[in-house]
LUMRO-138549 format. One record per residue: residue in one letter; x, y, z of N, C-alpha, C in turn; residue number from 1. Coordinates in steps of 0.001 Angstrom, whole numbers, plus 500000, padded with zeros to 6 digits. Each point is the difference from the previous one (the first is absolute). Example, Ala and Ser with C-alpha at 12.3 -4.5 7.8 and 13.67 -1.06 7.14 Angstrom:
BEGIN
<kedo a <513190 494310 507800> <499110 501190 500000> <500900 501200 500000> 1>,
<kedo s <499650 501050 499280> <500820 501190 500060> <499230 501090 500730> 2>,
//
This chain:
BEGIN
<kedo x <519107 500828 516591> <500290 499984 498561> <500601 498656 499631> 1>,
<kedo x <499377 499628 498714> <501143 498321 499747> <501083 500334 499604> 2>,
<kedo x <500835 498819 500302> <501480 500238 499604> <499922 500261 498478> 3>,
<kedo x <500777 501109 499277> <499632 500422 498568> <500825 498753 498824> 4>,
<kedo x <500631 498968 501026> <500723 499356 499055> <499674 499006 499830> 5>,
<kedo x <498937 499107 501381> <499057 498811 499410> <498669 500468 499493> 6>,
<kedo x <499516 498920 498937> <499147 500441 499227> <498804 498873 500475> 7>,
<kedo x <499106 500387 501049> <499129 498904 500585> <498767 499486 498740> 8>,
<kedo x <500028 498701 500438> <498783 499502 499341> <498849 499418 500397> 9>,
<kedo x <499285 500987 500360> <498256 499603 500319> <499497 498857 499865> 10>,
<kedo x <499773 499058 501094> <499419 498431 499758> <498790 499691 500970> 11>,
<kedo x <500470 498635 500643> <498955 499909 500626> <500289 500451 501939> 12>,
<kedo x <498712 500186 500354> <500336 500743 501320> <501145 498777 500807> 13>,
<kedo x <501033 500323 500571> <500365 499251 501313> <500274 500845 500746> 14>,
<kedo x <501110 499398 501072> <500455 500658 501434> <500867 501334 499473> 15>,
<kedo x <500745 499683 498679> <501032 501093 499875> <499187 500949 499112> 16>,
<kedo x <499321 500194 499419> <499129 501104 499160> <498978 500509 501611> 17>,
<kedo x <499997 499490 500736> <499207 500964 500919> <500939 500371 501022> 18>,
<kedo x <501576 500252 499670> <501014 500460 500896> <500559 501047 498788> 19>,
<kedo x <500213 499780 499198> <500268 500831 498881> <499782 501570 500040> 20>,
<kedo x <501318 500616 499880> <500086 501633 500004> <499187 500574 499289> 21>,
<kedo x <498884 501185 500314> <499018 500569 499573> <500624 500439 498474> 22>,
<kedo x <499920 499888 498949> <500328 500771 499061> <499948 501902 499838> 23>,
<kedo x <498903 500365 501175> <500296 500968 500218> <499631 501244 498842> 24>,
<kedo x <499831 501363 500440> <499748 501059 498906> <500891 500057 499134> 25>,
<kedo x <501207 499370 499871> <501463 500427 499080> <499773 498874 498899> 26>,
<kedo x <499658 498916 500640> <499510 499186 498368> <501450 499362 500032> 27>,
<kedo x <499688 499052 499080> <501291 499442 499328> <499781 498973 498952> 28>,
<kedo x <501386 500468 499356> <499686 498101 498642> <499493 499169 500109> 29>,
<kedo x <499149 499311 499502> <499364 498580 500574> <500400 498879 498539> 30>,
<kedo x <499650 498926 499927> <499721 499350 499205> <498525 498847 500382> 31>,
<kedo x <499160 500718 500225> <498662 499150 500572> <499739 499453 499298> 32>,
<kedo x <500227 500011 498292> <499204 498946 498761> <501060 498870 499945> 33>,
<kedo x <500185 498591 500092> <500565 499184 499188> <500224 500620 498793> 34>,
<kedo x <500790 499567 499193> <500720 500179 498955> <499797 500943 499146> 35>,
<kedo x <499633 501240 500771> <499925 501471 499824> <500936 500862 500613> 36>,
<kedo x <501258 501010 499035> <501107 500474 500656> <499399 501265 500231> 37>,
<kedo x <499093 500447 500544> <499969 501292 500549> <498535 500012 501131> 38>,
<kedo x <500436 500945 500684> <499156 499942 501269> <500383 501146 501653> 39>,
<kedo x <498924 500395 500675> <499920 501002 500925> <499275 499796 501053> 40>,
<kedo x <500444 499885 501511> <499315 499960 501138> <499901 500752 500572> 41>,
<kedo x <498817 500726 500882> <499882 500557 500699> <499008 500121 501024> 42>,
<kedo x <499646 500545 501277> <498785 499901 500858> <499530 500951 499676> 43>,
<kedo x <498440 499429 500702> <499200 500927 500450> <499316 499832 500772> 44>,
<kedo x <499958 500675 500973> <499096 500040 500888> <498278 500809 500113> 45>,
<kedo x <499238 499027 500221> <498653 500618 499696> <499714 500535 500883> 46>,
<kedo x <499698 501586 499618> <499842 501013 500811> <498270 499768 500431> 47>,
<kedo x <499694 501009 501169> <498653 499910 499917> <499212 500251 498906> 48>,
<kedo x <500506 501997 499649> <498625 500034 498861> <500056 498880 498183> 49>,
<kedo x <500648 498860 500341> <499986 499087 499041> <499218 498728 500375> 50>,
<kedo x <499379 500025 500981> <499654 498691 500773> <497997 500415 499832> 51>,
<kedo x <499194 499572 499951> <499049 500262 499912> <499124 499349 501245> 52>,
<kedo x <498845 500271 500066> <499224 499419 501762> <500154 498557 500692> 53>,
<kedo x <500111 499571 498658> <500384 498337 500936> <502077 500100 500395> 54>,
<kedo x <500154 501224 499683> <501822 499858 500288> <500865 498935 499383> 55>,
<kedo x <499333 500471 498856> <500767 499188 498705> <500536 500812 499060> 56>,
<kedo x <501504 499511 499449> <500240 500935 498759> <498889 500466 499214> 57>,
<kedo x <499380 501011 499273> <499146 500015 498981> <501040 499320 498537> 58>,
<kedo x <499141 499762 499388> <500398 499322 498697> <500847 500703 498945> 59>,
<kedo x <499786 501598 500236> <500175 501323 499044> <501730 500129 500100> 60>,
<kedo x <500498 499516 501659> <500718 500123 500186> <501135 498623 499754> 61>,
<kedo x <499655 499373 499800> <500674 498665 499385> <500706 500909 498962> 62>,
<kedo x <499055 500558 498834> <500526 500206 498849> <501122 501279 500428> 63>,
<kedo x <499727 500889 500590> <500952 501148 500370> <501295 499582 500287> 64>,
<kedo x <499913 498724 500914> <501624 499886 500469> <500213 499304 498672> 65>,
<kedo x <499687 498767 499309> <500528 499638 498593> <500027 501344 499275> 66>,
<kedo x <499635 501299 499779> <500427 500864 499250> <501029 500666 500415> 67>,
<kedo x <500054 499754 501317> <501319 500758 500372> <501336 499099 500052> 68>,
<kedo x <499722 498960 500426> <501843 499325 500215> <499937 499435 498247> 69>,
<kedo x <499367 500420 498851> <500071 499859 498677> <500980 501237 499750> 70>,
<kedo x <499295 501060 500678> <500674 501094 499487> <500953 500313 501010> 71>,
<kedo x <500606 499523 500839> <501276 499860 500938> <500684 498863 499282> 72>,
<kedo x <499721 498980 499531> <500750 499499 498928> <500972 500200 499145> 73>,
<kedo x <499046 500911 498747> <500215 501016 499250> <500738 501232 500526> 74>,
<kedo x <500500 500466 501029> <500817 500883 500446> <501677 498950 500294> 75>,
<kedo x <499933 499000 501015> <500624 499448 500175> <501099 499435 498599> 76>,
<kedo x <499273 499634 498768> <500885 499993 499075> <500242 501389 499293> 77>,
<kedo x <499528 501342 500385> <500503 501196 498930> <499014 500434 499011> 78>,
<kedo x <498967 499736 500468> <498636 500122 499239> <498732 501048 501250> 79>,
<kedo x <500408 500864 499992> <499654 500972 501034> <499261 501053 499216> 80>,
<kedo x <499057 500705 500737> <498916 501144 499025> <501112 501075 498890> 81>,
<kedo x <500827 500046 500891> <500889 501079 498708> <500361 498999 498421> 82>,
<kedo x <500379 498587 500415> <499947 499775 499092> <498883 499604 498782> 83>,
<kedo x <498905 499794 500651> <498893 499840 499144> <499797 501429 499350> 84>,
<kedo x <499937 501580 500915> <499472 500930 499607> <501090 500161 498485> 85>,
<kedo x <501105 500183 500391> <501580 500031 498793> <499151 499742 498886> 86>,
<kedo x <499510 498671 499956> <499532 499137 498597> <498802 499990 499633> 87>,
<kedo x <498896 500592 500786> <498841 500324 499742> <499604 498448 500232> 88>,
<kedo x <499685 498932 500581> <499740 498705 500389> <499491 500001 501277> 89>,
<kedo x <498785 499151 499678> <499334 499599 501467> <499290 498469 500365> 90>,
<kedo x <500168 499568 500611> <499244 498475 499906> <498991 500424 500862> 91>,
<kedo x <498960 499160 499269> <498434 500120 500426> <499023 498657 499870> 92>,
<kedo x <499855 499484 501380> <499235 498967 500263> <498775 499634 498968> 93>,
<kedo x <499977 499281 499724> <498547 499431 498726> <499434 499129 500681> 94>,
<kedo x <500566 498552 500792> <499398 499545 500444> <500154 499119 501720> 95>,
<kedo x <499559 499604 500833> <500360 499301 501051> <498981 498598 500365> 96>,
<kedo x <500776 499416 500347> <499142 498780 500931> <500737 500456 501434> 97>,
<kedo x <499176 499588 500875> <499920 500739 501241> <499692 498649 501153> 98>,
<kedo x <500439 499151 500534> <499669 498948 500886> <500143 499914 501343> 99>,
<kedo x <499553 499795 501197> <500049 500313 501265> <499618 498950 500864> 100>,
<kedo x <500765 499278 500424> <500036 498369 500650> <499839 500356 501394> 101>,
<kedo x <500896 500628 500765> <499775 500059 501108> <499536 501305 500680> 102>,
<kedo x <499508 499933 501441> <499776 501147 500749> <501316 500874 500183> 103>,
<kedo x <500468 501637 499867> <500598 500910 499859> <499852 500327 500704> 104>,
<kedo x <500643 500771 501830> <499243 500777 500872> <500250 500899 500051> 105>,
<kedo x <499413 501186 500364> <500702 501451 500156> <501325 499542 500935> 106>,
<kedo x <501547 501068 499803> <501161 499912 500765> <500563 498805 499617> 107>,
<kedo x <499473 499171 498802> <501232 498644 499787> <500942 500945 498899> 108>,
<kedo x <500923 499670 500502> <500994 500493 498084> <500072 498590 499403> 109>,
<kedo x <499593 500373 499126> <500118 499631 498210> <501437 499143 499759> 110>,
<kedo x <500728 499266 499468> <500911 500040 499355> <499342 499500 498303> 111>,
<kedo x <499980 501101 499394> <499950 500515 498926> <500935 500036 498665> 112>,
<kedo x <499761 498565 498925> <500749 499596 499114> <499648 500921 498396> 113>,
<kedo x <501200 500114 499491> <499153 500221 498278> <501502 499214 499239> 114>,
<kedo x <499309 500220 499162> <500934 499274 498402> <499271 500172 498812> 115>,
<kedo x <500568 500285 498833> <499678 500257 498880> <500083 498782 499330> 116>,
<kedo x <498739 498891 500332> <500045 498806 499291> <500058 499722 498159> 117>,
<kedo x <499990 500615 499714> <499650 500009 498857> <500022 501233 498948> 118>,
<kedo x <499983 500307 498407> <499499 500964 499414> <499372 499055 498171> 119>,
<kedo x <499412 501547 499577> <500057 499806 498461> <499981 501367 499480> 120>,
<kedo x <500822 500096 498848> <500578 501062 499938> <499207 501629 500804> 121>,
<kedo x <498699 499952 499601> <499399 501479 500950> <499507 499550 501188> 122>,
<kedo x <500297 498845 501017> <499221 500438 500830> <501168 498916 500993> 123>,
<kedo x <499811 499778 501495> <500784 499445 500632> <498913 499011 501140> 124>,
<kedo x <500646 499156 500849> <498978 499351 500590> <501123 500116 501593> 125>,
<kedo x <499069 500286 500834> <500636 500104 501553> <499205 499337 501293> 126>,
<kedo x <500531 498902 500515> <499439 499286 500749> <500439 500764 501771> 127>,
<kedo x <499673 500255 501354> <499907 500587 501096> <499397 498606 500679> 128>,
<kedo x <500689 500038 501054> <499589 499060 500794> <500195 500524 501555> 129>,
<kedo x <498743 499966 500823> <500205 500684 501095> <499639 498531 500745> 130>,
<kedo x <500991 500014 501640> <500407 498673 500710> <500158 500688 501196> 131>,
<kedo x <499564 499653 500951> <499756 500105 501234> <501601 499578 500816> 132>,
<kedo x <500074 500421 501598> <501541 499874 500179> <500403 498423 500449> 133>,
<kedo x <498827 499382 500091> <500512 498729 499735> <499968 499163 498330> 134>,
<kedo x <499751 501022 498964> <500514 499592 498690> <498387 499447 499647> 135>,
<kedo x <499230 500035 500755> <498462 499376 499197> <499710 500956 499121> 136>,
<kedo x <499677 499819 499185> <499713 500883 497918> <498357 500150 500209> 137>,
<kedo x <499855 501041 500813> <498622 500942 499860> <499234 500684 499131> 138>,
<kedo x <500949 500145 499059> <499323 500963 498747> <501256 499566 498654> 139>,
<kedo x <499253 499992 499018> <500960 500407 498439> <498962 500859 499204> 140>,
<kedo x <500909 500659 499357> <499695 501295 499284> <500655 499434 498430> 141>,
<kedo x <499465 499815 498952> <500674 500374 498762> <499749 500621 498904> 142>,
<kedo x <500495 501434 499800> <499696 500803 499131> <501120 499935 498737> 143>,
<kedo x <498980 499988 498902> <500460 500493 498640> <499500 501340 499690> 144>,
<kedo x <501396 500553 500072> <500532 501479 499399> <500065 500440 498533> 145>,
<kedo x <499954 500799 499512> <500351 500835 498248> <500807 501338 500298> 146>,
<kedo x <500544 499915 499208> <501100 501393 499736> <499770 500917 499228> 147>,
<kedo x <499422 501049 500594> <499363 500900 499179> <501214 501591 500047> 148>,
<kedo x <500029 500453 498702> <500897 501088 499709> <499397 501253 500611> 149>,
<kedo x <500488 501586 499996> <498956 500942 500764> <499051 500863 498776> 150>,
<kedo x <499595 499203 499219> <498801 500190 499017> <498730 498820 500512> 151>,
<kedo x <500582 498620 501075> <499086 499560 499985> <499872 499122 499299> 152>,
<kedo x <500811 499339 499210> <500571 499091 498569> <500331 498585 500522> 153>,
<kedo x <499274 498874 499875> <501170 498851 500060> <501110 500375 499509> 154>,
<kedo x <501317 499236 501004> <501442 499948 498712> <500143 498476 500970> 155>,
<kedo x <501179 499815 499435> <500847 498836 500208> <501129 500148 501426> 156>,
<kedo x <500225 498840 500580> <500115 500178 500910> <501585 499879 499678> 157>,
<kedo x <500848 501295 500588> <501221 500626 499593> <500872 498747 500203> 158>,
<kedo x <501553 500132 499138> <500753 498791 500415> <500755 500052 501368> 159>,
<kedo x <499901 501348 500855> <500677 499626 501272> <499227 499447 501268> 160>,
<kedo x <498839 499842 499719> <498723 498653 500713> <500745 498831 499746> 161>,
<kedo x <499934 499286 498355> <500404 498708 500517> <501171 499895 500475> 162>,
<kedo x <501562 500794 499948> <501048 499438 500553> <500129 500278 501729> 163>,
<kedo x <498626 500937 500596> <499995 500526 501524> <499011 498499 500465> 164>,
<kedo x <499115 499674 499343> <498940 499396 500365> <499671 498775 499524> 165>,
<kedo x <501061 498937 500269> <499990 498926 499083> <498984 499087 500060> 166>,
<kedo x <499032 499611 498886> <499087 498767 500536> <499442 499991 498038> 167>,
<kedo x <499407 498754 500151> <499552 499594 498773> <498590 500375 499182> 168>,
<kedo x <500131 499899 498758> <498926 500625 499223> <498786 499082 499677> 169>,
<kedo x <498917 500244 500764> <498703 499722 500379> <498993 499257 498516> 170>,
<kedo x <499576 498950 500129> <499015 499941 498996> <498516 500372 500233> 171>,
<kedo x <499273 500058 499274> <498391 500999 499736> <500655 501461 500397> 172>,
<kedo x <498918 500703 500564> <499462 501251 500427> <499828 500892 501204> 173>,
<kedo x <499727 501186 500175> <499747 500606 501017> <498594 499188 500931> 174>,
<kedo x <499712 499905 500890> <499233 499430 500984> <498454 500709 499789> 175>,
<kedo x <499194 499440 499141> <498963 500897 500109> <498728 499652 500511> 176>,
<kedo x <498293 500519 500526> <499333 499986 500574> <498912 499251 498839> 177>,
<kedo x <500006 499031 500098> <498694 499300 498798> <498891 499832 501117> 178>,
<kedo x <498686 500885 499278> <498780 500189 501188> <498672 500720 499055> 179>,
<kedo x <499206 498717 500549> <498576 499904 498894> <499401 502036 500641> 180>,
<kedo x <499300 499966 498568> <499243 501500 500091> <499250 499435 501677> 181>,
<kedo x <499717 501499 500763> <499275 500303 501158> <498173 499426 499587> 182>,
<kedo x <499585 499478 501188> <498456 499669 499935> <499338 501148 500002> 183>,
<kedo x <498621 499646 499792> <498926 501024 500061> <500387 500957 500897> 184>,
<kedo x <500036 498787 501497> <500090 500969 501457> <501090 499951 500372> 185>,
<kedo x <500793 501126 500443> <501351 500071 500641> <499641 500990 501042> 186>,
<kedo x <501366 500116 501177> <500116 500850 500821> <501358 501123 499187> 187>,
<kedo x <499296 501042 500222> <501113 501016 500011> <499754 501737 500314> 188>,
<kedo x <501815 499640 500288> <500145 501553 500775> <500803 501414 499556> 189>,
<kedo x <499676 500907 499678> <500437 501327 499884> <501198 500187 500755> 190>,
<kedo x <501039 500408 499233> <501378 500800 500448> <500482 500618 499102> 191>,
<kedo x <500479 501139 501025> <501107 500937 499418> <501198 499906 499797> 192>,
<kedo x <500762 500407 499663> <501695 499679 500143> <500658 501191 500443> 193>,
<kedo x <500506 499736 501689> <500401 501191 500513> <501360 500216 500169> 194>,
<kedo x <500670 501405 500178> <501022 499822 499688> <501608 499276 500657> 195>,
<kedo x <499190 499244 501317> <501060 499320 500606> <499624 498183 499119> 196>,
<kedo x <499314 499994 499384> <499964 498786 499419> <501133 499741 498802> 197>,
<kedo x <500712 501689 499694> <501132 499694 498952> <501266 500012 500161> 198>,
<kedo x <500987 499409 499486> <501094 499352 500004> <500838 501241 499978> 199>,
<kedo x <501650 499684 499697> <501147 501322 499399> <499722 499784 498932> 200>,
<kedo x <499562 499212 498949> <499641 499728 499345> <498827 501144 498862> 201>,
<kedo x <499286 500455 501136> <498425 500157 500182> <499031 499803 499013> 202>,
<kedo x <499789 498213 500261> <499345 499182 500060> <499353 499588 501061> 203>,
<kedo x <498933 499554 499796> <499537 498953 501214> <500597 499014 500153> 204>,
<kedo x <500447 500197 501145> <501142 498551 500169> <499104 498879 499833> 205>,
<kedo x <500757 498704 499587> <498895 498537 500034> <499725 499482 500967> 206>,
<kedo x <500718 500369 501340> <499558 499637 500909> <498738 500468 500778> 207>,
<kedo x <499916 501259 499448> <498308 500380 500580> <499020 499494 498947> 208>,
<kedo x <500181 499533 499216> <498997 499095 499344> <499637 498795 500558> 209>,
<kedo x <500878 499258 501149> <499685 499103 500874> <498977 500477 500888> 210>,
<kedo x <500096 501271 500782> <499102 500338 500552> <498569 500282 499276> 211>,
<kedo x <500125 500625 499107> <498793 500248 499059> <499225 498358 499636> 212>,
<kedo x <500609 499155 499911> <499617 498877 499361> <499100 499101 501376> 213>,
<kedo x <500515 500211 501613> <499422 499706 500693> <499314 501031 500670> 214>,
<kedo x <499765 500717 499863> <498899 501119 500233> <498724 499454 498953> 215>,
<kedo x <500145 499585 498825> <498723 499859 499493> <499981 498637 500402> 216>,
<kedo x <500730 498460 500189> <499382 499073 500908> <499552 500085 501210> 217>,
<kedo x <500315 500989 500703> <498884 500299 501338> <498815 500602 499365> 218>,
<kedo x <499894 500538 499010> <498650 500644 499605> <499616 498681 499584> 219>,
<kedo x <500155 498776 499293> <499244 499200 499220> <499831 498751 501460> 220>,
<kedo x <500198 500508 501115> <499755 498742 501276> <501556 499394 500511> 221>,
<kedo x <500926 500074 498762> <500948 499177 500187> <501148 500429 500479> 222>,
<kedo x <499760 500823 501643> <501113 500223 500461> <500838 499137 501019> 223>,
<kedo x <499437 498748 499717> <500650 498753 500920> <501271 499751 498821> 224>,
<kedo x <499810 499938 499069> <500936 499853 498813> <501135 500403 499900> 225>,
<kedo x <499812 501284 500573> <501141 500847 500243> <500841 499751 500953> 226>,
<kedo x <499916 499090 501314> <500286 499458 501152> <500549 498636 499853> 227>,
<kedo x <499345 499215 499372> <499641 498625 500182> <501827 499799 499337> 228>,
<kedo x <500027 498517 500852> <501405 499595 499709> <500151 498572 499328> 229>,
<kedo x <500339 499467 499458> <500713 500879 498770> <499377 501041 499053> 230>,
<kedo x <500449 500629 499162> <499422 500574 499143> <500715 500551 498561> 231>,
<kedo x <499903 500338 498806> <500255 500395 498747> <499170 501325 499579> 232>,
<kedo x <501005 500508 499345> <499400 501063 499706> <501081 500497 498510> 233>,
<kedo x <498872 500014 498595> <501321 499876 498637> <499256 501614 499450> 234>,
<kedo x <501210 500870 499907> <499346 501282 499239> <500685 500409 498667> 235>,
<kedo x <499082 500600 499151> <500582 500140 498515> <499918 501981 499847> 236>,
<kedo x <501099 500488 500209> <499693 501620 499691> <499886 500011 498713> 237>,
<kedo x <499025 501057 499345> <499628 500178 498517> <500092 501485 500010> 238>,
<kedo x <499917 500478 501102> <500501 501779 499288> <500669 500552 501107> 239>,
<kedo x <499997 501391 500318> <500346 500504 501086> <499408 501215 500819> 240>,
<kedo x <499124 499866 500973> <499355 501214 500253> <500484 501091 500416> 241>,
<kedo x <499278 500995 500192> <500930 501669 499694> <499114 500695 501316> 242>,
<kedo x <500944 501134 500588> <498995 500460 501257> <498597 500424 499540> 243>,
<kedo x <498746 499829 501060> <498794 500706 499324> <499362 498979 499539> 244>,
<kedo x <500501 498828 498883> <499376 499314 499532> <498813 499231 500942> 245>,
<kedo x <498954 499706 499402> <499048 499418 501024> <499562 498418 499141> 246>,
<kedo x <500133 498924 500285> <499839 498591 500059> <498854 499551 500554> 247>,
<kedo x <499719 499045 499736> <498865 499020 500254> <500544 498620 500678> 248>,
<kedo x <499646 499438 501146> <500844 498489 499904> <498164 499151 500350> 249>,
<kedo x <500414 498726 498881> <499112 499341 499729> <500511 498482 500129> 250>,
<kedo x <499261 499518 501140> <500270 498945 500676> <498745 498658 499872> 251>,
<kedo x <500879 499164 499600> <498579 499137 499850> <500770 498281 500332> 252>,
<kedo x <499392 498943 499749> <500841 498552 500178> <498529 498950 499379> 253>,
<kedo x <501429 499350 499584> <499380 499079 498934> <500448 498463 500179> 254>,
<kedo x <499442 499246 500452> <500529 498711 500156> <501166 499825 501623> 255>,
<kedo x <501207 499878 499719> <500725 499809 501344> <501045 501490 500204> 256>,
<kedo x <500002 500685 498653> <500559 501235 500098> <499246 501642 500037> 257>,
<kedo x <500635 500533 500786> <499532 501522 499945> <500760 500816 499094> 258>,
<kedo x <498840 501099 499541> <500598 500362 498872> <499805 502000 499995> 259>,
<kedo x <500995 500432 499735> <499979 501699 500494> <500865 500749 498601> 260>,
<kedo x <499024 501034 499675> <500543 500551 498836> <500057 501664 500414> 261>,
<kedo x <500547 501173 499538> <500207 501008 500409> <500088 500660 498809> 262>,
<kedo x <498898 500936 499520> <499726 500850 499336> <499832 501185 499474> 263>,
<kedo x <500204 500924 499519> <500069 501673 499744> <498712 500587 499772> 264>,
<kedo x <499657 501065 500041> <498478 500138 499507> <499761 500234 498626> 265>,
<kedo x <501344 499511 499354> <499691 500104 498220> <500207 498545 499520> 266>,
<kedo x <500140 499137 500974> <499824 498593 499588> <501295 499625 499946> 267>,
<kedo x <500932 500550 500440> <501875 499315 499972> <499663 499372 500992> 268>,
<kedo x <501054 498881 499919> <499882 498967 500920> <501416 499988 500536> 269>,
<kedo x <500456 500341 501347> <501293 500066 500676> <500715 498717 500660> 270>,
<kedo x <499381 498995 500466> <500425 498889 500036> <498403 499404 500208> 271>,
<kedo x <501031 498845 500398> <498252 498532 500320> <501459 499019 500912> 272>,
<kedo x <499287 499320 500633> <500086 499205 500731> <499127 498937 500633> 273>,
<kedo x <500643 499051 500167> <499214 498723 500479> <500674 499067 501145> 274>,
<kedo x <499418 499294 500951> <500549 499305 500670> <498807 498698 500683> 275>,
<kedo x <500880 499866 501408> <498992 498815 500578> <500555 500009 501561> 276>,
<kedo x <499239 499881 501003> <500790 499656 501601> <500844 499054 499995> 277>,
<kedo x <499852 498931 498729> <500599 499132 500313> <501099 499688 499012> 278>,
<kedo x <501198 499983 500179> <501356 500289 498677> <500361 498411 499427> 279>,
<kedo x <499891 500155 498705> <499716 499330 499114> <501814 498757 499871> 280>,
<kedo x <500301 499377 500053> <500685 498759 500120> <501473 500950 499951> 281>,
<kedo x <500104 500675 499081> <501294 500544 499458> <500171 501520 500560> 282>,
<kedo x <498809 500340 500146> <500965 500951 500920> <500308 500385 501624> 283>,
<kedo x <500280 498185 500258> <500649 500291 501498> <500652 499309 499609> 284>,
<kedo x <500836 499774 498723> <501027 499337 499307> <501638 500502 500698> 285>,
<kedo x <501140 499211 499901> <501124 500800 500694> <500740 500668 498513> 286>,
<kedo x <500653 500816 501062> <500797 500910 498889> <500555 499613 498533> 287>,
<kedo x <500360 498466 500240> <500316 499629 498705> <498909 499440 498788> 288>,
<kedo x <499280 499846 500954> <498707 499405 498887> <499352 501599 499195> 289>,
<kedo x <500124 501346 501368> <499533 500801 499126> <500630 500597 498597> 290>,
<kedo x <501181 499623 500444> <500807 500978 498667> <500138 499483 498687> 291>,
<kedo x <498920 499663 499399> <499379 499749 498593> <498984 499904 499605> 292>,
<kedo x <499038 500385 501134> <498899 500262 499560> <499268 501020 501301> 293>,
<kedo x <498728 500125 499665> <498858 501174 500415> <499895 498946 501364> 294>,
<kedo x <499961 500884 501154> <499595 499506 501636> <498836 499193 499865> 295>,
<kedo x <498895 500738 498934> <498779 499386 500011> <499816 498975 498596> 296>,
<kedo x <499110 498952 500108> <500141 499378 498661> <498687 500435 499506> 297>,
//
């Protein structure tokens, strides 16, 4: 466990970040952003059934541990499920950039960063940075969140966020998926939504939309994509699927990007996403460059 009273700061690998006390399942305060006062560390260790045939993290799972030491965060300051249920409040992912620099092996633990870089009044911005135990930065995760009431309502994001969660107010928008209509010919695949695909929530968590999204690039040829290192991967949720529901994923690529949309059979569109094997200048950017803007440009 780290000592709970220094507050380490994530840099570049040397001798002492690969001697450095595991942060461990208990987590602790961090301050991983430059000139961002709030922040949470913790490991993880990649289990097998998270590792896929080449014995690599899968990608699905990047996003899981950023959803979890977000929401070990959020406990750590007094923001725990009782208190969301009390107020009828829930934060719900809209969008992510997703980046993956280095090889992940099954059995490495994680040391696993978040911070609430940013907000505008309904929605918040959270940067995750996962670093290997000699401190090399393998993956960043940054999701923009909305605060939805239990009708399902945007509201505003309450005043005991900004005095728990200090960081500055963001210019533009939520992070969204700009992506020309599908060609003539596309690849795509039929799914259901079963019921371990939903959250406490019960939602489909966003992280099985990672899987869904490379399930239809192995259908369209492009399951090197899914592997290949570096890589990007930017998703925009637009609704939320419900058990039963049955989807379409429609995979196609246009120029240097691939492009994957996920559909209802009444024509709702649940997210889209786009990426490339190869990650685009800014988002193998360091922590401080991310926290004002989108991972991806």
């Amino acid at each position: 466990m780290l000592d709970p009273v220094a507050e380490p700061t994530l840099g570049t690998p040397d001798a002492a970040a690969a001697s450095a006390p595991d942060p461990g399942l208990t987590g602790s305060s961090a301050r991983p952003v430059a000139g961002i006062d709030n922040g949470f560390l913790a490991g993880y260790r990649v289990r097998f059934d998270e590792a896929g045939p080449d014995g690599r993290v899968r990608t699905s799972a990047l996003l899981r541990y950023a959803q979890d030491v977000a929401w070990r965060h959020s406990e750590d300051l007094g923001f725990d499920r009782i208190w969301y249920t009390q107020r009828g409040r829930w934060w719900v992912v809209r969008s992510v950039d997703l980046a993956v620099l280095a090889p992940i092996p099954m059995g490495q633990t994680l040391r696993v960063s978040t911070a609430v870089i940013g907000h505008r009044r309904i929605w918040a911005r959270r940067l995750s940075e996962c670093r290997l135990a000699d401190g090399t930065l393998a993956a960043t995760v940054t999701t923009d969140w909305v605060i939805l009431d239990d009708r399902g309502r945007l509201v505003r994001i309450p005043d005991d966020f900004a005095l728990s969660f200090s960081n500055p107010v963001l210019p533009g928008d939520i992070v969204r998926v700009e992506q020309p209509e599908p060609p003539d010919r596309v690849t795509s695949v039929a799914i259901r939504v079963r019921p371990q695909d939903l959250d406490p929530m019960g939602h489909v968590n966003n992280a099985t939309y990672v899987d869904w999204v490379e399930e239809g690039l192995a259908g369209l040829g492009l399951a090197g994509a899914v592997a290949a290192l570096p890589r990007d991967c930017r998703l925009e949720y637009r609704a939320s699927a419900a058990p039963g529901d049955e989807l379409t994923i429609t995979a196609w690529h246009d120029a240097e990007r691939w492009q994957v949309r996920l559909v209802g059979r009444d024509g709702l569109e649940f997210a889209r996403a786009t990426g490339t094997p190869a990650v685009a200048a800014a988002g193998a950017a360091s922590a401080t460059e991310l926290s004002g803007k989108p991972a991806i440009g």
